[in-house]
MARKOL-872539 format. One line per field, with one value per residue (C-alpha): residue number from 1; chain; residue in three letters; y, x, z. Coordinates in nm, 4 decimals. Layout:
n: NUM  ...
chain: A  ...
res: ALA  ...
v: Y  ...
u: X  ...
w: Z  ...
This chain:
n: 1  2  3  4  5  6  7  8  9  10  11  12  13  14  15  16  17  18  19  20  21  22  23  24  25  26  27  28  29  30  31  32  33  34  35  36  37  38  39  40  41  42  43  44  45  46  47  48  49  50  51  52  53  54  55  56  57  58  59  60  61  62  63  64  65  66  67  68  69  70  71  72  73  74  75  76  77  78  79  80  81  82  83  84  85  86  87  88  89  90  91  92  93  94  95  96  97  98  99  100  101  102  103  104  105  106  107  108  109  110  111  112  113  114  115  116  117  118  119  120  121  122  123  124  125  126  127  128  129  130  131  132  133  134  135  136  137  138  139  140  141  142  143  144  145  146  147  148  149  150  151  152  153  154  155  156  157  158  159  160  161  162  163  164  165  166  167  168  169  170  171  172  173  174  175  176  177  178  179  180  181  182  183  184  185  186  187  188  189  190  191  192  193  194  195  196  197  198  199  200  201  202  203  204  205  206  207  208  209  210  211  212  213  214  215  216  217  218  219  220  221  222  223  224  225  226  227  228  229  230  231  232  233  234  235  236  237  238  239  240  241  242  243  244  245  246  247  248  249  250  251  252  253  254  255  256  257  258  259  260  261  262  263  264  265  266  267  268  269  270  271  272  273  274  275  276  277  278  279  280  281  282  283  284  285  286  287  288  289  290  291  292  293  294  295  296  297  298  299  300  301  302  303  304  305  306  307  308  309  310  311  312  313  314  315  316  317  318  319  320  321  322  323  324  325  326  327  328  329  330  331  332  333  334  335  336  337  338  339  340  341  342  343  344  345  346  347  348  349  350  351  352  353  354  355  356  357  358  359  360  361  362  363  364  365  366  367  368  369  370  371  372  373  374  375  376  377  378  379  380  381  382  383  384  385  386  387  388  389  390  391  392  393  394  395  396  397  398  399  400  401  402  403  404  405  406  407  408  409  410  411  412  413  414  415  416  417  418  419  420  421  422  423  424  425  426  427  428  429  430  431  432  433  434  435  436  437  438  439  440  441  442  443  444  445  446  447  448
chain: A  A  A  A  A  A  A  A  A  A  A  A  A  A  A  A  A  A  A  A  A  A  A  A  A  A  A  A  A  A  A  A  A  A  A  A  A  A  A  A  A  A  A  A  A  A  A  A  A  A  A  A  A  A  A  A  A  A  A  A  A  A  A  A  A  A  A  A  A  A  A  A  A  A  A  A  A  A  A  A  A  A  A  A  A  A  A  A  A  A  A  A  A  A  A  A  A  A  A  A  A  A  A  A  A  A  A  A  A  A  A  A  A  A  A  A  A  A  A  A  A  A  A  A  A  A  A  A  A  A  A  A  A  A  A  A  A  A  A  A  A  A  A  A  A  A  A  A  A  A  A  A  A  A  A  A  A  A  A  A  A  A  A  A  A  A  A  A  A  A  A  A  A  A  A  A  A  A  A  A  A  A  A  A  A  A  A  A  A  A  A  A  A  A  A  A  A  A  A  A  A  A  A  A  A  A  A  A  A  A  A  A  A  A  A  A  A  A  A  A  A  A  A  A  A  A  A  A  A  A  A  A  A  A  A  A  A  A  A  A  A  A  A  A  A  A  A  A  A  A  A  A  A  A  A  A  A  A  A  A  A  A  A  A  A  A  A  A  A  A  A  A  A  A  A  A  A  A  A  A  A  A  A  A  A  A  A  A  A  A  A  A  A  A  A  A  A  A  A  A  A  A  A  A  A  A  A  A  A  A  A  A  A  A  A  A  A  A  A  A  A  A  A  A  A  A  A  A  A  A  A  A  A  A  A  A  A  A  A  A  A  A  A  A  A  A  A  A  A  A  A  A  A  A  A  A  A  A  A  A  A  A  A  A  A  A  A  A  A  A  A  A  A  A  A  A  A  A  A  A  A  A  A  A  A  A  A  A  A  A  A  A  A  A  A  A  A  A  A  A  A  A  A  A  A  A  A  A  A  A  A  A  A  A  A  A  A  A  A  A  A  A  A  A  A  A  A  A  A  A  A  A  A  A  A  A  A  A  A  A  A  A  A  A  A  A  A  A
res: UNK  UNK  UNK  UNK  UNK  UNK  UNK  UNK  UNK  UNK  UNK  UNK  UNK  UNK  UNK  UNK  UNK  UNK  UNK  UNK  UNK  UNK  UNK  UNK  UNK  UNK  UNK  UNK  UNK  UNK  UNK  UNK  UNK  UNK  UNK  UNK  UNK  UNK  UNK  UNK  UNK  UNK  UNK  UNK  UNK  UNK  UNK  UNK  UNK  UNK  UNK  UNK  UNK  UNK  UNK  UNK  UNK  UNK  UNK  UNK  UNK  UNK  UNK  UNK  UNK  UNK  UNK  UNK  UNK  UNK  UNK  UNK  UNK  UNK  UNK  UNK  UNK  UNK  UNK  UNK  UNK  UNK  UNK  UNK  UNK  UNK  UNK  UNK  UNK  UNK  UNK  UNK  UNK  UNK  UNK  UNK  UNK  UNK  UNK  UNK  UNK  UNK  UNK  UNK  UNK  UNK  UNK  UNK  UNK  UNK  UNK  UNK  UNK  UNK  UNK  UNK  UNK  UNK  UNK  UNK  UNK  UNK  UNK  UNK  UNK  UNK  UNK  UNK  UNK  UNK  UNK  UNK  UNK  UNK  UNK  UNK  UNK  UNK  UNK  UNK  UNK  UNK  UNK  UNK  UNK  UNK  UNK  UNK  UNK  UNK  UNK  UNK  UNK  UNK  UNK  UNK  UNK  UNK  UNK  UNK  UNK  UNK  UNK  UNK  UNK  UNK  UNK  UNK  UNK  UNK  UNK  UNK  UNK  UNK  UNK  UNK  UNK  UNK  UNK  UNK  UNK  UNK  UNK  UNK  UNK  UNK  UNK  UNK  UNK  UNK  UNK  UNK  UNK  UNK  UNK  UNK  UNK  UNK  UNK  UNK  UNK  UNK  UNK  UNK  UNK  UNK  UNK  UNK  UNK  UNK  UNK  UNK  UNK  UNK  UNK  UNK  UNK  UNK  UNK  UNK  UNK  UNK  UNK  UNK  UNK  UNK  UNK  UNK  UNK  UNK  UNK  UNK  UNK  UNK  UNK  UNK  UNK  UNK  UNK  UNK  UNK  UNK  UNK  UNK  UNK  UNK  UNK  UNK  UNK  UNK  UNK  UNK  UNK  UNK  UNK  UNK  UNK  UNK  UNK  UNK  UNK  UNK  UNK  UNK  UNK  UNK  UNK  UNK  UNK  UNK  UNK  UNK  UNK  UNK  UNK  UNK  UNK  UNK  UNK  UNK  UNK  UNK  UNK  UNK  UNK  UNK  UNK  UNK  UNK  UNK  UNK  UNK  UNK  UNK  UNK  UNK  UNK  UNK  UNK  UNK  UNK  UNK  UNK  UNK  UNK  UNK  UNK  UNK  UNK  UNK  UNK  UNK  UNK  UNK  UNK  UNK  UNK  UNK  UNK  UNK  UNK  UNK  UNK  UNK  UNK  UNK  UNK  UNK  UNK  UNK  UNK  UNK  UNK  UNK  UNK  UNK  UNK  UNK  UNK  UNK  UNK  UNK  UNK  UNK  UNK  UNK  UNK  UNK  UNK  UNK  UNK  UNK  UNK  UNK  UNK  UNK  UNK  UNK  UNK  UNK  UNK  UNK  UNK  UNK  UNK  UNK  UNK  UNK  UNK  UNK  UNK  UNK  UNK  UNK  UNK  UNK  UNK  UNK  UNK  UNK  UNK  UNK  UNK  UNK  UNK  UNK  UNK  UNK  UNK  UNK  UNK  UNK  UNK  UNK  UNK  UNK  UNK  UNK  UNK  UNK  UNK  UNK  UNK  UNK  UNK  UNK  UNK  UNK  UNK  UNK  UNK  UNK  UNK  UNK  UNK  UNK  UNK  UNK  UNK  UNK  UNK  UNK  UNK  UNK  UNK  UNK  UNK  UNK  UNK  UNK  UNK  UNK  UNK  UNK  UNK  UNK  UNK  UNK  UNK  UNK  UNK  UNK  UNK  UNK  UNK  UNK  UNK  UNK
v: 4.0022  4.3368  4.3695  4.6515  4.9339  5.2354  5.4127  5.3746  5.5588  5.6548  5.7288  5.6301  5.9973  6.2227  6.3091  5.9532  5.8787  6.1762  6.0728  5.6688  5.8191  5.9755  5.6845  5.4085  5.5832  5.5433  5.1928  5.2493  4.9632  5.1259  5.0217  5.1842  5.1784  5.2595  5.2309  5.3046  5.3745  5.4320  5.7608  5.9550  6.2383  6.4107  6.1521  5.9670  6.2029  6.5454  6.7486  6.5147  6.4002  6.7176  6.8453  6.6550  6.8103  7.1775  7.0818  7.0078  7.3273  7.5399  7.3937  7.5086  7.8702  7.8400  7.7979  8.0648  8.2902  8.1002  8.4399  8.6887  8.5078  8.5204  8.1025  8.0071  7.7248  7.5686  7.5477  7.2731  7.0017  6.8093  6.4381  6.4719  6.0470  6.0177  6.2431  6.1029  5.7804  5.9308  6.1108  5.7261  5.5612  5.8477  5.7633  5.4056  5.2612  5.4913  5.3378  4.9615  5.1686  5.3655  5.0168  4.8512  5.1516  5.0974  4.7219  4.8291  5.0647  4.8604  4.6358  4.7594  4.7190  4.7283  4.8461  5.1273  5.2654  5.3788  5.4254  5.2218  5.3568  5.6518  5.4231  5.1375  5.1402  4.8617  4.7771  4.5707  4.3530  4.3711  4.5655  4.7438  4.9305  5.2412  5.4294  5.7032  5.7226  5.9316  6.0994  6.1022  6.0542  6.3847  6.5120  6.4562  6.6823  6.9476  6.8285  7.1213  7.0947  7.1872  6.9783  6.7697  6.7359  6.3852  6.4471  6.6676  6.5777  6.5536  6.6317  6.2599  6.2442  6.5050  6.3302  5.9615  6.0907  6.0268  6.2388  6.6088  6.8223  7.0823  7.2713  7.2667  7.4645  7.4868  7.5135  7.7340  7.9200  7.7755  7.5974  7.3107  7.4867  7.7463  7.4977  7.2338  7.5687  7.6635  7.3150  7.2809  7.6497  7.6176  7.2290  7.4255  7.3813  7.6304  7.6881  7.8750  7.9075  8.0319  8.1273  8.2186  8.4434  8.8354  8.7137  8.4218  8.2801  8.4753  8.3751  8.4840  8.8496  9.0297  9.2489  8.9068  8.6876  8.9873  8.9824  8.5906  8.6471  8.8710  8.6392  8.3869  8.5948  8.6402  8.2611  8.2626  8.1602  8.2889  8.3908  8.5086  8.5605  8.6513  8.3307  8.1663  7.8025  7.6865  7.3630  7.1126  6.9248  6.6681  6.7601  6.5558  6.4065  6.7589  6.8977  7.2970  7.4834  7.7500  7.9970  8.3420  8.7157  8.9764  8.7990  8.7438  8.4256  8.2521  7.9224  7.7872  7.4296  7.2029  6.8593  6.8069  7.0088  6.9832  7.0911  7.3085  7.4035  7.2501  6.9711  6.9076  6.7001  6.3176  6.2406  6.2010  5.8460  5.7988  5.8173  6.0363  6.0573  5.6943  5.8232  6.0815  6.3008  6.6549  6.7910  6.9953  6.7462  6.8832  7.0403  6.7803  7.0392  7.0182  7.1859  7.3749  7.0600  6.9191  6.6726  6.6248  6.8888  6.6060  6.2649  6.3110  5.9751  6.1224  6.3302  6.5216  6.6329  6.7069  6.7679  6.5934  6.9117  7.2272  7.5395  7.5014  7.5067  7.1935  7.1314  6.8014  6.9665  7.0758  6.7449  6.6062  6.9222  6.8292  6.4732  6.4839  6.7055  6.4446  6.2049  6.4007  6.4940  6.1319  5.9957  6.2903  6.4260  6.7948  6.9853  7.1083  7.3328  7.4369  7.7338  7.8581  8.2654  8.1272  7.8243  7.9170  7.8232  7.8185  7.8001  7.6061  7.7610  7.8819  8.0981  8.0578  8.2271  8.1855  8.3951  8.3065  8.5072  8.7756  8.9393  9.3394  9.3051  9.0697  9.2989  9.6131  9.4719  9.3651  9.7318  9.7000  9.9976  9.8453  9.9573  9.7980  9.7520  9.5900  9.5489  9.5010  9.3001  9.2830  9.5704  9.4802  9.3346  8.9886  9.0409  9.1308  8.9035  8.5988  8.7751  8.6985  8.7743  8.8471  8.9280  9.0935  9.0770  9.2414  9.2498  9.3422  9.5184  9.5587  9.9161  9.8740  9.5689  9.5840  9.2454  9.0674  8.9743  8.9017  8.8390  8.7487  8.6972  8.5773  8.4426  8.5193  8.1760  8.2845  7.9117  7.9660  8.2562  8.2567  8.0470  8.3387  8.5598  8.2565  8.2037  8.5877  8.5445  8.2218  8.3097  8.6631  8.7980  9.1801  9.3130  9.5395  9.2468  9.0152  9.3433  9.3972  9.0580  8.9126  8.6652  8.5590  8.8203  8.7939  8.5813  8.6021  8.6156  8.8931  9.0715  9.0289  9.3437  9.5585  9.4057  9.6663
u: -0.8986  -1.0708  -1.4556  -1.4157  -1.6428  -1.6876  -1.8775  -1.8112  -2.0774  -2.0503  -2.3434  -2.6517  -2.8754  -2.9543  -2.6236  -2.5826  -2.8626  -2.8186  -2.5317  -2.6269  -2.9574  -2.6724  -2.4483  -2.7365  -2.8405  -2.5121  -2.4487  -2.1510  -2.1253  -2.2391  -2.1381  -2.3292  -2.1808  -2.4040  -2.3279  -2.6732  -3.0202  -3.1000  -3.2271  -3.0156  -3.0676  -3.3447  -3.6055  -3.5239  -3.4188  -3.4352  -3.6357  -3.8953  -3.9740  -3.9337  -4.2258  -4.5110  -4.4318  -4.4192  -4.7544  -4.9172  -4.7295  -4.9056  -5.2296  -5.1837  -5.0860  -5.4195  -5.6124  -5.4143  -5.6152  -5.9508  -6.0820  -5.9858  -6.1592  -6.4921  -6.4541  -6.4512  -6.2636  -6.1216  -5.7494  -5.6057  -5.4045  -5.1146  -5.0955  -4.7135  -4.6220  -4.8961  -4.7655  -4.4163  -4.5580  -4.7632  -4.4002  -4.2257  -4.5182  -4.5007  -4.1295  -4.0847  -4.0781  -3.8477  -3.4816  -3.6241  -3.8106  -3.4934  -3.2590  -3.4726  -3.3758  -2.9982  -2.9947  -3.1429  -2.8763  -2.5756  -2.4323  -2.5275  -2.2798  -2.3704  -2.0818  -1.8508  -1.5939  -1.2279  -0.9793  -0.7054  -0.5306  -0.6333  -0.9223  -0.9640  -1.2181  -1.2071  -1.5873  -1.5247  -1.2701  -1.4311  -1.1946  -1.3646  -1.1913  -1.3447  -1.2396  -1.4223  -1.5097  -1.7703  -1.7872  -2.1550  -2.1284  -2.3935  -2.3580  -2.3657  -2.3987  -2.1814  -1.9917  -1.9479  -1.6521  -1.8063  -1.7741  -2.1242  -2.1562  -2.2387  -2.5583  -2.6527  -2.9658  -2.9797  -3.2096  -3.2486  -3.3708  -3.6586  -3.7753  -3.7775  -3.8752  -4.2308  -4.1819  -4.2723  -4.0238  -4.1519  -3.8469  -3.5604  -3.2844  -3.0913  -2.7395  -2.6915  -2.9272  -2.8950  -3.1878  -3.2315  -3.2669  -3.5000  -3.7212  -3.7965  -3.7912  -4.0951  -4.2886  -4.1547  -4.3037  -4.6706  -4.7078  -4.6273  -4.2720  -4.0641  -3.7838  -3.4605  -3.2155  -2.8205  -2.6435  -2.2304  -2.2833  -2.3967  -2.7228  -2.9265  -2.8444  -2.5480  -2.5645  -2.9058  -3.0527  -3.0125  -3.3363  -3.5701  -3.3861  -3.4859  -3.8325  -3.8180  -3.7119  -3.9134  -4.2318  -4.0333  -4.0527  -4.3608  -4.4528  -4.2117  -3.9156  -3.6384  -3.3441  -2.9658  -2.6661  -2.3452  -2.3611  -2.0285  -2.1359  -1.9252  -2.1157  -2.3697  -2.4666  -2.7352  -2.9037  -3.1835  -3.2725  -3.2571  -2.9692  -2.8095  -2.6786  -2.4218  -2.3490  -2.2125  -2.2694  -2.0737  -1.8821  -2.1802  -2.2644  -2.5782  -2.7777  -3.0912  -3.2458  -3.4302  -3.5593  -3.3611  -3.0843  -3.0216  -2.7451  -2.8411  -2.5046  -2.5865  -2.3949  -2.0650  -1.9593  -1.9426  -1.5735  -1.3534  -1.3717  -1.3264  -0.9490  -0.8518  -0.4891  -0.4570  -0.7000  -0.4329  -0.7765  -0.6733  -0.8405  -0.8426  -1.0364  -1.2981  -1.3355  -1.2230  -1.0624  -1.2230  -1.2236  -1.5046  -1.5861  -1.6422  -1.3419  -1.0884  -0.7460  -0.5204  -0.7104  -0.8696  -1.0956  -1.2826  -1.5621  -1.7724  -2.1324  -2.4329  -2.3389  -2.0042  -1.8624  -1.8240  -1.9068  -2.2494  -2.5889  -2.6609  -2.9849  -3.1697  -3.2114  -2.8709  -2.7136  -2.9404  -2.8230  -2.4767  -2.5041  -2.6692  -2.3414  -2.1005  -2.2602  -2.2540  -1.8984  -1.8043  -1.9916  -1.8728  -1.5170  -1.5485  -1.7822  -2.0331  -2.0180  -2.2860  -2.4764  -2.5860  -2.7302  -3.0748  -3.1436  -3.4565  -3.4013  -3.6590  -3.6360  -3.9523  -4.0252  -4.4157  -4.4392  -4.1398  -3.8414  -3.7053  -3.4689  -3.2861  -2.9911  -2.7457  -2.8676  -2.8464  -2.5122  -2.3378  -2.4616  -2.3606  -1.9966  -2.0215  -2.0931  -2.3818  -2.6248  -2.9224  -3.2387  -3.3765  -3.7623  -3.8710  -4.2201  -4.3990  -4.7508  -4.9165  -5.1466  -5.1900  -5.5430  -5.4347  -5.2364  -5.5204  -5.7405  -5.5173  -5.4669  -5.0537  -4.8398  -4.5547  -4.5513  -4.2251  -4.0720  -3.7283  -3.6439  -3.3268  -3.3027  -3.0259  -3.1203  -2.8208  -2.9420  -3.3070  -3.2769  -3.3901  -3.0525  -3.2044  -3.5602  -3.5983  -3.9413  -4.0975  -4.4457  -4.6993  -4.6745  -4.3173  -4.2040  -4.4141  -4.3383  -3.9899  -3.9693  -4.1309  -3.7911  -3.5958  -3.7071  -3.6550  -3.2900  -3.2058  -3.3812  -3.3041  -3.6248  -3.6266  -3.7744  -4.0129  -4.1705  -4.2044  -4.3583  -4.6081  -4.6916  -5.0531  -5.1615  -5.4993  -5.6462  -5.6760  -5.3783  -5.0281  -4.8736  -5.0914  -4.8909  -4.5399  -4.6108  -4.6258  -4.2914  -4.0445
w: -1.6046  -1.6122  -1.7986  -2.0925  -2.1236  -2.3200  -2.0787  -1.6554  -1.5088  -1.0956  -0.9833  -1.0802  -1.0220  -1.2783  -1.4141  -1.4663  -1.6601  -1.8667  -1.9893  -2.0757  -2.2719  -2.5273  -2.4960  -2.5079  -2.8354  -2.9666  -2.8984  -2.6432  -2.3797  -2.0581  -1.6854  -1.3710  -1.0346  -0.7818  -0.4020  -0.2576  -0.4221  -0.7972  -0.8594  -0.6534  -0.3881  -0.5715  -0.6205  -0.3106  -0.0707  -0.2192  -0.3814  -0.4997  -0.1314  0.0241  -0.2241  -0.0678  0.2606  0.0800  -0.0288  0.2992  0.3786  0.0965  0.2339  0.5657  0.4346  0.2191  0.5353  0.7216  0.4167  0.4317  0.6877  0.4447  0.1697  0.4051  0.4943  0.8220  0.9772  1.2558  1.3636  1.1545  1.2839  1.0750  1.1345  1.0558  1.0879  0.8456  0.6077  0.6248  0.5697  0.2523  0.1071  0.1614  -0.0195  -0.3269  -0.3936  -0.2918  -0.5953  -0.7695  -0.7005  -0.8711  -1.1723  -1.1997  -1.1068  -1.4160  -1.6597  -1.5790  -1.6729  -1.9717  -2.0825  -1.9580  -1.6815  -1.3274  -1.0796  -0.6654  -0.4586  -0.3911  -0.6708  -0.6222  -0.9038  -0.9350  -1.2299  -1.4943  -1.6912  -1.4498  -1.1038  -0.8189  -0.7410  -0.3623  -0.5470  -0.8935  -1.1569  -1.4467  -1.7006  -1.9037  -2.2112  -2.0154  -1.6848  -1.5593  -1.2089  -1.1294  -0.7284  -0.6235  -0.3122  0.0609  0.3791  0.4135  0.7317  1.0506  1.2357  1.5726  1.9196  1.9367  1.5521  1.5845  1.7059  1.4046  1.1604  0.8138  0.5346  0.5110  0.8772  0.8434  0.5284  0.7492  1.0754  1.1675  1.5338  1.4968  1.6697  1.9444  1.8097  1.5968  1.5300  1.1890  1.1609  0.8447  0.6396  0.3468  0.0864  0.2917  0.6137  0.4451  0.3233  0.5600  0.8165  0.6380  0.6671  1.0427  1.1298  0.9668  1.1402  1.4660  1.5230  1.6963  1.4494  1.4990  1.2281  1.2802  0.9619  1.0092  0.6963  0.7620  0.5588  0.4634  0.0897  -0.0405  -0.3765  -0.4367  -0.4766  -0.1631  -0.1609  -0.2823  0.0209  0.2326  0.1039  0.2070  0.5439  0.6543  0.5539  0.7709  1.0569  1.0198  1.0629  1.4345  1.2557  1.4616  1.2042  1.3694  1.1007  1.1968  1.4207  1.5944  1.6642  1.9224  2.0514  2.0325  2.4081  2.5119  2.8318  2.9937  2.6325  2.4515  2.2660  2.3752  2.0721  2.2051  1.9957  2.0178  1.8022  1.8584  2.1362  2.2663  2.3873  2.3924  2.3594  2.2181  2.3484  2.0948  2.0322  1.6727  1.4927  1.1761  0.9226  0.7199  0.5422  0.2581  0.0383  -0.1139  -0.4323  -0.2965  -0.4397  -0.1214  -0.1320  -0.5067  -0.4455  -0.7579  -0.6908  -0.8983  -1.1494  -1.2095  -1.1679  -1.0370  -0.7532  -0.4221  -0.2149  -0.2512  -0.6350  -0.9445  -1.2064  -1.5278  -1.9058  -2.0642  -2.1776  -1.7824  -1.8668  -1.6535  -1.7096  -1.6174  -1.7583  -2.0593  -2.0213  -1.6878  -1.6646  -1.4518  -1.4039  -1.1427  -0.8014  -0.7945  -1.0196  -0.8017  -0.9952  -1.1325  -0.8872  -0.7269  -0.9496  -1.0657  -1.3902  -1.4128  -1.3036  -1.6518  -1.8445  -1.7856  -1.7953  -2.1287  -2.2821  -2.1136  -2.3011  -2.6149  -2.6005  -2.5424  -2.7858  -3.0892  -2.9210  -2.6657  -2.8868  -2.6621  -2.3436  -2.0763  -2.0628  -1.7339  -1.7716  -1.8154  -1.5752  -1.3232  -0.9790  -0.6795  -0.3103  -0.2245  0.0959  0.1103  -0.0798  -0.2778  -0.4043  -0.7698  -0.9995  -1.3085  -1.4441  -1.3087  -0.9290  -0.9151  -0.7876  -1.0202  -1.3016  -1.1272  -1.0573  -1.4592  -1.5378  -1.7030  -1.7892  -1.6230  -1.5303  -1.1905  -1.0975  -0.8226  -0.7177  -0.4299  -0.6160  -0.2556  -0.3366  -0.6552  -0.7567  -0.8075  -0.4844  -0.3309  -0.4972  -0.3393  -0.0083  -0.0744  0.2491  -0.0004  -0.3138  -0.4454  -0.7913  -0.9193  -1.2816  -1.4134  -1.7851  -1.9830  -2.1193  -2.4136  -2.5751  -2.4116  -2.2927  -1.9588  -1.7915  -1.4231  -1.2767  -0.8631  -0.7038  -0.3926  -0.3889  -0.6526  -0.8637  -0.8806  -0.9377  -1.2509  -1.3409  -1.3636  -1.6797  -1.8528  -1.7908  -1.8333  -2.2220  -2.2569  -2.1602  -2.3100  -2.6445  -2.6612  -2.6644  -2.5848  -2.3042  -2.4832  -2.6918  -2.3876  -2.2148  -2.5486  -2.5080  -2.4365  -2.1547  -2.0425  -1.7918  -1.5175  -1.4165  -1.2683  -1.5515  -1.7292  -1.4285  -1.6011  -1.7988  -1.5315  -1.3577  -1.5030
């Protein structure tokens, strides 16, 4: 005999616990299912994790500058085991705190899911059954299909590996790779990255990414697109990347590569097919409501649904409406025009809304700025490498439909134009507006 539930939550990251704080607060009778650490990717093995190395990062940029800010000091030297052992210690305790908030919103459940009809799972054995079930599984490496793939590192092995590298080479250009490319370069790692694309992070703003790689080649990072990876082979205890361009091959020796091809929803092992859960294998197809098309009782949020950016705030965002359509009937939809993203590389790169090209292609009379703020006193002030802001205008409604920057407290300053757009403030009154002087933000005025 099957345990009842009104709520089966996979997954027990973000997405997850968005949606038992709605349910909780309605009294629904919650199961998690959870296969590996509470919390997720993002606390454990994400973005949390990843910041305390972006940090010791930032520090070592901030000495870079001490000289032009008349201090003198030596070459610095990054202890990187003991930093790896300081990230572990920062977010050890985060899958029992998080393990403890589960028990208190419902039955937690250790072991791996699969559906065995459209409202019951199989838990190693166990069979649960749900008037909803929720898909809540994140994400996992996007797997290459290249000869010597098995010897390819993860995100997961930078964060746990106390050896610094001599060099590393990333396969892809994406987030990840940019990142962690950006830590490995200012410790003193030789870092080559190969990206099959013509250019580094497609989806964003083509003018800002080209603002960010040119900083990274300033630091030695070695950047090919247009790459054919062909193999991956261990010689005399190092690994050979071959790889051609243009027909052209060629072949780069490291201690460590890594994929960096980013991540792809976690649901091949949830078999759907019994769940009577439509799919592609890799995308589940879902409603406006992130409901399944072809079972009304599953659901879908964070990372596990294809479609929306693979963000920690976003997997809440969407949790948080799963659990309020469940717990009222499909009411509610997500809004995505005004989320504010960042690529935490040093310094970093963060937009929110449409790119020049998406609102070109949209045909939208819009008036484009762009800025380089490195000669500008506060640029100056702060000796930035890069500072480089684009701001898109909608000159019809005189509202802020896009904003892309690279350094300059960017990861700051980007909520500014996000509350424009989401709120609908004009451009001219958030231009009008007053900040303390002299700040970053008392620069926003003079971005378009």
């Amino acid at each position: 005999m099957s345990k009842q539930y009104d709520v089966i939550i996979i997954g027990g990251g973000n997405a997850g616990f968005g949606v038992s704080a709605v349910a909780h607060a309605a009294g629904k009778s919650i199961a998690f299912v959870e296969n590996w650490d509470f919390g997720g990717t993002c606390p454990n093995r994400g973005c949390t994790p990843k910041k305390f190395l972006v940090a010791a990062a930032q520090t070592l940029h901030e000495i870079e500058r001490a000289e032009v800010h008349a201090i003198k000091v030596g070459a610095p030297k990054l202890d990187w085991a003991a930093l790896i052992k300081r990230e572990k210690s920062m977010v050890g305790f985060i899958p029992d705190a998080m393990a403890d908030l589960a028990m208190k919103r419902g039955d937690v459940y250790r072991g791996t899911a699969r559906f065995t009809g459209p409202n019951t799972i199989d838990v190693d054995g166990l069979v649960l059954t749900g008037s909803n079930i929720v898909i809540a599984t994140g994400s996992v490496p996007r797997p290459l299909p290249i000869p010597g793939a098995e010897y390819l590192a993860t995100s997961d092995d930078v964060l746990s590996n106390e050896n610094q590298p001599d060099e590393v080479v990333f396969i892809g250009g994406g987030v990840i790779a940019m990142e962690f490319s950006h830590v490995y370069a200012r410790a003193g790692t030789k870092v080559t990255i190969l990206e099959v694309a013509p250019r580094l992070l497609p989806q964003l703003d083509e003018d800002a990414v080209a603002a960010l790689q040119a900083e990274s080649e300033r630091l030695g990072i070695t950047v090919k697109t247009g790459v054919e990876v062909k193999e991956i082979v261990k010689i005399d205890g190092r690994l050979r990347v071959a790889y051609a361009i243009d027909g052209v091959d060629q072949f780069v020796d490291a201690d460590q590569v890594v994929n960096g091809a980013g991540r792809i929803a976690n649901v091949d092992a949830l078999n759907l097919d019994a769940g009577n859960v439509k799919h592609d294998r890799l995308a589940i197809e879902v409603d406006g409501y992130l409901r399944s098309t072809s079972n009304p009782s599953v659901w879908v949020c964070g990372d596990a649904l294809v479609g929306s950016a693979q963000l920690s705030p976003i997997a809440t965002y969407e949790g948080r409406i799963v659990g309020e359509n469940i717990v009222s009937g499909p009411s509610v939809k997500p809004e995505y025009k005004a989320i504010p993203s960042g690529v935490y590389t040093v310094p970093a790169l963060s937009a929110v809304g449409l790119t020049e090209k998406s609102a070109t292609e949209k045909g939208l009379n819009v008036k484009v700025t762009t800025s380089d703020m490195t000669g500008w006193f506060s640029g100056k002030t702060y000796a930035e490498t890069v500072a480089y802001a684009k701001v898109i205008v909608d000159e019809d409604t005189d509202r802020i439909i896009g904003a892309h920057m690279v350094g300059h407290h960017s990861e700051d300053l980007i909520h500014h134009f996000a509350m424009a757009i989401r709120y609908g403030i004009p451009a001219s009154d958030l231009k009008s507006d007053i900040f303390a002087f002299p700040t970053f933000s008392s620069d926003i005025k003079s971005m378009f």
